[in-house]
C-alpha positions as CSV (number, residue, x, y, z in Angstrom):
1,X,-84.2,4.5,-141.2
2,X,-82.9,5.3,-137.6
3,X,-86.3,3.9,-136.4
4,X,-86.9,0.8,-136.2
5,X,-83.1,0.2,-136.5
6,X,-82.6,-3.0,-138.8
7,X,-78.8,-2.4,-139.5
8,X,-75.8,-1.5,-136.9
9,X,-75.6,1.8,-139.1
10,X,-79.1,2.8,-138.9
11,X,-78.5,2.4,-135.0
12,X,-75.4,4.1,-134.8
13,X,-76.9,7.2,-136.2
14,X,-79.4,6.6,-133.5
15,X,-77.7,6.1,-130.8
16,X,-74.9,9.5,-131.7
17,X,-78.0,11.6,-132.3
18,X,-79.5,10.6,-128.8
19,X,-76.2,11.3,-126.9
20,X,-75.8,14.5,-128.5
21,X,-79.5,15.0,-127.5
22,X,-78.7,14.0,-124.1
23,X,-75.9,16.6,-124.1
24,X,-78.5,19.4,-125.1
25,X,-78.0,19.9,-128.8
26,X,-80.5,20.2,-131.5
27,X,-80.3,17.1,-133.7
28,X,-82.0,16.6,-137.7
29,X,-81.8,13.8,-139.6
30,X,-82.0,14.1,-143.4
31,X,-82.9,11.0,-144.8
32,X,-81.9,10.0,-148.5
33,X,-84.9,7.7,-149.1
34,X,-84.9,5.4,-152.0
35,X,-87.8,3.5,-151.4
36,X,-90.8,5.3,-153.2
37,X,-93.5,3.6,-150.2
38,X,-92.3,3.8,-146.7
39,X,-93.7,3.7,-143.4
40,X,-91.1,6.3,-141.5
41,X,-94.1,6.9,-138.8
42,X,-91.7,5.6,-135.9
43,X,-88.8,7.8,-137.5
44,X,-91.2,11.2,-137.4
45,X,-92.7,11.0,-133.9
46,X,-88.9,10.3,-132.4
47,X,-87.6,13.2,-134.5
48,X,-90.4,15.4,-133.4
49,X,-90.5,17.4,-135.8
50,X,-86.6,17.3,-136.7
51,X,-86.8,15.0,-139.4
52,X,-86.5,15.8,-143.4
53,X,-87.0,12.7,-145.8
54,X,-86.0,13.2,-149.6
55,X,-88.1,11.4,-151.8
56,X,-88.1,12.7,-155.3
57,X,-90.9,11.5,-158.0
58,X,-89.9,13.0,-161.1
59,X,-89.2,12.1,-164.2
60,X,-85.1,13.0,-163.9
61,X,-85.1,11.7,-160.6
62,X,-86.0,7.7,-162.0
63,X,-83.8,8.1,-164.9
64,X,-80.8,9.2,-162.8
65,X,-81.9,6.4,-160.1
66,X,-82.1,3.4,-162.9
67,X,-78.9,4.8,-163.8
68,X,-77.2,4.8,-160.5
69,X,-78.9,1.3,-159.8
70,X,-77.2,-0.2,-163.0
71,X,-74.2,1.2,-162.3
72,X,-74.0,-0.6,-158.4
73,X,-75.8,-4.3,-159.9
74,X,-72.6,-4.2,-162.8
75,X,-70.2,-3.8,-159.7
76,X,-71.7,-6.1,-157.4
77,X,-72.3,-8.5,-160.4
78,X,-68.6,-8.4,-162.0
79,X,-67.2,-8.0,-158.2
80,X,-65.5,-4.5,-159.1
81,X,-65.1,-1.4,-157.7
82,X,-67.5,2.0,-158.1
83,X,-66.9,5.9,-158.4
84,X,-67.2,6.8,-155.0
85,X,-69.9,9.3,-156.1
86,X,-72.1,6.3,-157.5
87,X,-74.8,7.2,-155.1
88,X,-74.7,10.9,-155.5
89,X,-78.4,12.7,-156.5
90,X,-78.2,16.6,-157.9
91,X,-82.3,16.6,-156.5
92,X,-81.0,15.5,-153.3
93,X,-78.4,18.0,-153.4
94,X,-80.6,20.9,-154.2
95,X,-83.0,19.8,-151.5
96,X,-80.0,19.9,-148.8
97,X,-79.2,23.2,-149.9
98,X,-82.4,24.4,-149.5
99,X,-82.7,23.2,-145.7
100,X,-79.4,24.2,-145.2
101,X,-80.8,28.2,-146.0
102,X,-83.8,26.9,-143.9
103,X,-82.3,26.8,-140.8
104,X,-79.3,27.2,-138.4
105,X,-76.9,24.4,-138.7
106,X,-73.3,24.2,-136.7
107,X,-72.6,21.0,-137.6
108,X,-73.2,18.5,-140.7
109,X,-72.7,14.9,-140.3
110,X,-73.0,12.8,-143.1
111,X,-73.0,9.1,-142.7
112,X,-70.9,7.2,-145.3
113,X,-68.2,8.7,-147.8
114,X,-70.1,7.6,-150.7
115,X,-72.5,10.6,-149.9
116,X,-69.5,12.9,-149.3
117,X,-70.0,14.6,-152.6
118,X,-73.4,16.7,-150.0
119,X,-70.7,18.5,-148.6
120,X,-69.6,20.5,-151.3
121,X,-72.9,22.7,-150.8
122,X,-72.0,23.6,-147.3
123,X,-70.9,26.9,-146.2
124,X,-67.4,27.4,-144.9
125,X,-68.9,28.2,-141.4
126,X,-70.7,24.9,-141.0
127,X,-68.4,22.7,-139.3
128,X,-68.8,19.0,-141.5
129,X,-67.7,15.6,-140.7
130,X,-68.2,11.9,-142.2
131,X,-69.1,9.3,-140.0
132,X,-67.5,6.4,-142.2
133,X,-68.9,3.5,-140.5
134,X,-66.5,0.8,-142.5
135,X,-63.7,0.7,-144.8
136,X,-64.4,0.4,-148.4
137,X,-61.2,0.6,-150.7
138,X,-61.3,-3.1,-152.6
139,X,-63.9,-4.5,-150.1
140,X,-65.1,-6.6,-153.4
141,X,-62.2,-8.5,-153.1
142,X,-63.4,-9.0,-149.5
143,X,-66.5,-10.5,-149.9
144,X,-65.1,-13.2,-153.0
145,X,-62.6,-14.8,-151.0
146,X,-65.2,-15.6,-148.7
147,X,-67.4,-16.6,-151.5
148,X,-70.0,-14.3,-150.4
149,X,-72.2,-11.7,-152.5
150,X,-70.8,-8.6,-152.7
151,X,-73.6,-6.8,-151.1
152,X,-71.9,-4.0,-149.9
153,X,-70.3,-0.7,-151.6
154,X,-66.6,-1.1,-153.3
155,X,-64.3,1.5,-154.2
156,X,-61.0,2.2,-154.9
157,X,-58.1,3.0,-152.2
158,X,-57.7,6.5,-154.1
159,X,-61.6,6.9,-154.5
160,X,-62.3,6.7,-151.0
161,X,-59.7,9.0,-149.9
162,X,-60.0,12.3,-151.6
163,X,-63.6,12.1,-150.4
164,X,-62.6,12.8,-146.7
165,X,-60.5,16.0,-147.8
166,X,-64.4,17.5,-148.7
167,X,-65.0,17.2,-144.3
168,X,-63.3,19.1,-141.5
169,X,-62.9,15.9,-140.1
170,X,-63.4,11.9,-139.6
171,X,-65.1,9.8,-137.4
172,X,-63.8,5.8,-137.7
173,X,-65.4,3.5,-135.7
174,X,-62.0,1.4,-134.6
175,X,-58.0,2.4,-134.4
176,X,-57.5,0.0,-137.5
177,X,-59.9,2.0,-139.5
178,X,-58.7,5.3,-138.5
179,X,-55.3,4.4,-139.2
180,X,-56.3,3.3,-143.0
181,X,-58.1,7.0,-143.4
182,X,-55.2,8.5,-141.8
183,X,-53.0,6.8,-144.8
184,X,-55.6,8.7,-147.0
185,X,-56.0,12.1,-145.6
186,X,-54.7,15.0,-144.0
187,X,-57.7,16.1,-142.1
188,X,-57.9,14.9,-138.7
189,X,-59.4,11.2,-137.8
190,X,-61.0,10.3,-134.6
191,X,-62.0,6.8,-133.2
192,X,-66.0,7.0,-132.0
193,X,-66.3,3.6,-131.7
194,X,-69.7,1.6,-130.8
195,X,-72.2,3.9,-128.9
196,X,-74.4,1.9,-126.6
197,X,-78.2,3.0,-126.0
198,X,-79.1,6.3,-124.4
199,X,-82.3,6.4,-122.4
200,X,-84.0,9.7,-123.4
201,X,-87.3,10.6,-123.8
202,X,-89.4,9.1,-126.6
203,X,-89.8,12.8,-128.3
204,X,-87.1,15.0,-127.3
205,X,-87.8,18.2,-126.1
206,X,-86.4,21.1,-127.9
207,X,-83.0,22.4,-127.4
208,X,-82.0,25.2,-125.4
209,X,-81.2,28.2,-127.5
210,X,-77.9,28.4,-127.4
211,X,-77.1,25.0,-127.8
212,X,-75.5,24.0,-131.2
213,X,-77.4,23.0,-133.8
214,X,-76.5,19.5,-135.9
215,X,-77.5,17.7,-139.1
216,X,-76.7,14.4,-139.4
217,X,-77.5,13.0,-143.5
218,X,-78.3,9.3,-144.2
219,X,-79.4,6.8,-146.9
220,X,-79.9,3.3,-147.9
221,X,-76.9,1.7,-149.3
């Protein structure tokens, strides 16, 4: 969730959509929620209005999440690496779809390449970018020779970069890790590193009309 903000991702995605705010665009957030109870009250009177939260209840919806859950605890448990479309949801996907046809978007940002697979249901005249946040080829490896849990998502150097080929571009959020994705892809890379707070008003007013209209798309891990 973007609010309250309880990792650096969550307030990245914060602080990008309040500059682009700032700078008179129309912002949505699309939130791939997990969690069947949550209180996203903070998240809907920020967004007035501009937030869309994903929360399927049936019956293919838990089989494919048990599935997709078994899939990460073997990876984190055994300390190997996942498909890069581990987290992917065909309900989430036909619910993007369906607010992409809903409204107006110029731009789609999705947060994370393990979510990439979204952008294969956007129209050639939607501009799309990932916001990567980290670097994830072998990160398992990581996380056991600092004999920590491996927490975190871990895929393969090859998995994570044919991924960025399905954006018109990539956002890193340091030179070292746009250099890696530039080793990966052919589509341009560019360095938006740490965004710092952006006083605007508590519900922001709407955009003007011809201002451009964005979508970022987020998730738990």
């Amino acid at each position: 969730p973007t609010h309250p903000s309880s990792t650096g991702a969550s307030a990245r995605v914060r602080h990008m959509a309040a500059g682009l705010l700032a700078a008179g665009h129309e912002v949505h957030f699309l939130h791939l929620q997990q969690a069947l109870r949550a209180d996203d009250t903070a998240m809907r009177q920020w967004w007035n209005g501009r937030l869309h939260v994903f929360r399927s209840l049936s019956p293919a919806s838990f089989v494919g999440r048990g599935r997709r859950k078994l899939i990460r605890v073997m990876g984190k448990t055994f300390h190997r690496n996942l498909p890069v479309d581990s987290y992917f949801d065909p309900e989430a996907d036909r619910f993007f779809r369906a607010l992409l046809d809903a409204d107006g978007f110029d731009v789609v940002i999705v947060s994370y390449v393990f979510y990439s697979k979204l952008l294969e249901s956007v129209p050639s005249s939607i501009r799309t970018l990932i916001d990567t946040h980290d670097v994830f080829s072998d990160r398992f490896r990581l996380y056991r020779e600092h004999g920590q849990a491996n927490e975190f998502f871990s895929t393969g150097l090859a998995e994570e970069g044919w991924p960025l080929d399905r954006a018109d571009g990539v956002l890193a959020i340091q030179g070292w890790d746009a250099d890696h994705f530039r080793s990966l892809t052919t589509k341009p890379v560019s360095v938006v590193g740490h965004l710092a707070p952006i006083s605007i008003p508590a519900r922001p007013e709407p955009a003007s009309e011809h201002a451009g209209a964005i979508l970022f798309v987020g998730g738990p891990m």
